[in-house]
Structures are given as C-alpha cells and as structure tokens.
C-alpha positions as CSV (number, residue, x, y, z in Angstrom):
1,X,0.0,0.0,0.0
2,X,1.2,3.4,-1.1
3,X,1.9,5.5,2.0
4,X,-0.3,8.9,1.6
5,X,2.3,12.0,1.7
6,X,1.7,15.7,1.2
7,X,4.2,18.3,0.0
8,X,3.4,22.3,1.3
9,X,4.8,24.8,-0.2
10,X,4.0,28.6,-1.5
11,X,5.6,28.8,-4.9
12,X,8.9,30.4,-3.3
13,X,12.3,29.8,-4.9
14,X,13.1,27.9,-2.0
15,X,10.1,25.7,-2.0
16,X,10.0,25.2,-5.7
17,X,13.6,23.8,-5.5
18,X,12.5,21.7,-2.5
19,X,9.8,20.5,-4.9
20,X,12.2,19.2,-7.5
21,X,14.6,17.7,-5.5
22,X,12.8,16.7,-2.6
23,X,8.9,15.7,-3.4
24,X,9.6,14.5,-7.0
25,X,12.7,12.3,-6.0
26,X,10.7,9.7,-3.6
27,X,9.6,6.4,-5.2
28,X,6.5,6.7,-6.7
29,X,6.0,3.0,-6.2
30,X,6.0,3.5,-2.3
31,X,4.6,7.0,-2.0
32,X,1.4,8.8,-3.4
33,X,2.6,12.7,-3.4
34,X,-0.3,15.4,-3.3
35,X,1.7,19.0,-3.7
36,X,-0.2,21.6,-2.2
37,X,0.6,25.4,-3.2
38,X,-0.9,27.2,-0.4
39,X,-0.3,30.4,-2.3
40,X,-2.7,28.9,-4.7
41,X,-5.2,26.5,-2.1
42,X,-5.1,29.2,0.7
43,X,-8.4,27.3,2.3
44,X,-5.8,24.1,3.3
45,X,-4.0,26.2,5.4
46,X,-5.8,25.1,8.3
47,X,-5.3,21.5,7.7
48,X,-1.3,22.1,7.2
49,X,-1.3,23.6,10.2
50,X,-3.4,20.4,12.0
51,X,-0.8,18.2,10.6
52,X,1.8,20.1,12.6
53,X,3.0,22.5,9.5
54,X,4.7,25.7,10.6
55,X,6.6,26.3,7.9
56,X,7.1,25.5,4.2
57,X,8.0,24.1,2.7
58,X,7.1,21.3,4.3
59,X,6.6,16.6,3.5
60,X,4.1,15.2,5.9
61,X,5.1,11.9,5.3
62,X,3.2,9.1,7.2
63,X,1.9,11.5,9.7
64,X,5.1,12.8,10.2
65,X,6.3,16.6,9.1
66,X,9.6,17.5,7.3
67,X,10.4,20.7,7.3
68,X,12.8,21.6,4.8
69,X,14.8,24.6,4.9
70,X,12.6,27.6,5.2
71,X,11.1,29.5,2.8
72,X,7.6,30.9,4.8
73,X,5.8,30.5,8.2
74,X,2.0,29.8,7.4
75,X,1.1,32.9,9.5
76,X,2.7,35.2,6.7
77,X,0.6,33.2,4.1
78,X,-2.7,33.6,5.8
C-alpha cells in the first residue's frame, strides 16, 4: 500500500527547488505525493497547520512533518 504524503509549499524559490529535488525524488511505487501550493489553495492552510506544518515548505510523510529549509511560516501566508 502506497503510503499517503503531502508536499506544502508557496511557490517560493526555495520551495519550488525543494519540490524538484525533494517531493519529485521519492519512489512513486512506495509514496502517493499530493503538492499543495498554499499560495494557490489558501483554504488548506488550516489543515497544514493540523498536521503540525509551521513552515514550508514542508513533506508530511506518514503523519510525520519534514520541514525543509525555510522559505515561509504559514502565519505570513494567511
């Protein structure tokens, strides 16, 4: 079974690069990435943040959240 994972970002250079080399590089065969642009999806903001988000961008990867580097805390996006 394909383990359910969620990328955050916000379309920053930082979390676009994250994107490319981060989200894209895990085995598709194992793991079922959804990327959320919460510059675009502003409404999931709230469910980032119930997942533990505090910053993106962000993997929430088996319940568990990666932050990678940081590009934005989700205060400054909401």
């Amino acid at each position: 079974m394909k383990s359910q994972t969620q990328f955050y970002h916000a379309g920053c250079p930082v979390c676009t690069s994250a994107e490319k080399f981060v989200a894209q590089s895990l085995d598709p065969a194992r793991f079922d990435v959804e990327i959320v642009h919460l510059g675009e999806q502003g409404q999931r903001i709230g469910e980032a943040e119930q997942r533990g988000v505090q910053s993106v961008p962000a993997l929430v990867l088996d319940g568990q959240v990666f932050h990678i580097n940081h590009g934005a805390d989700l205060s400054a996006l909401a």
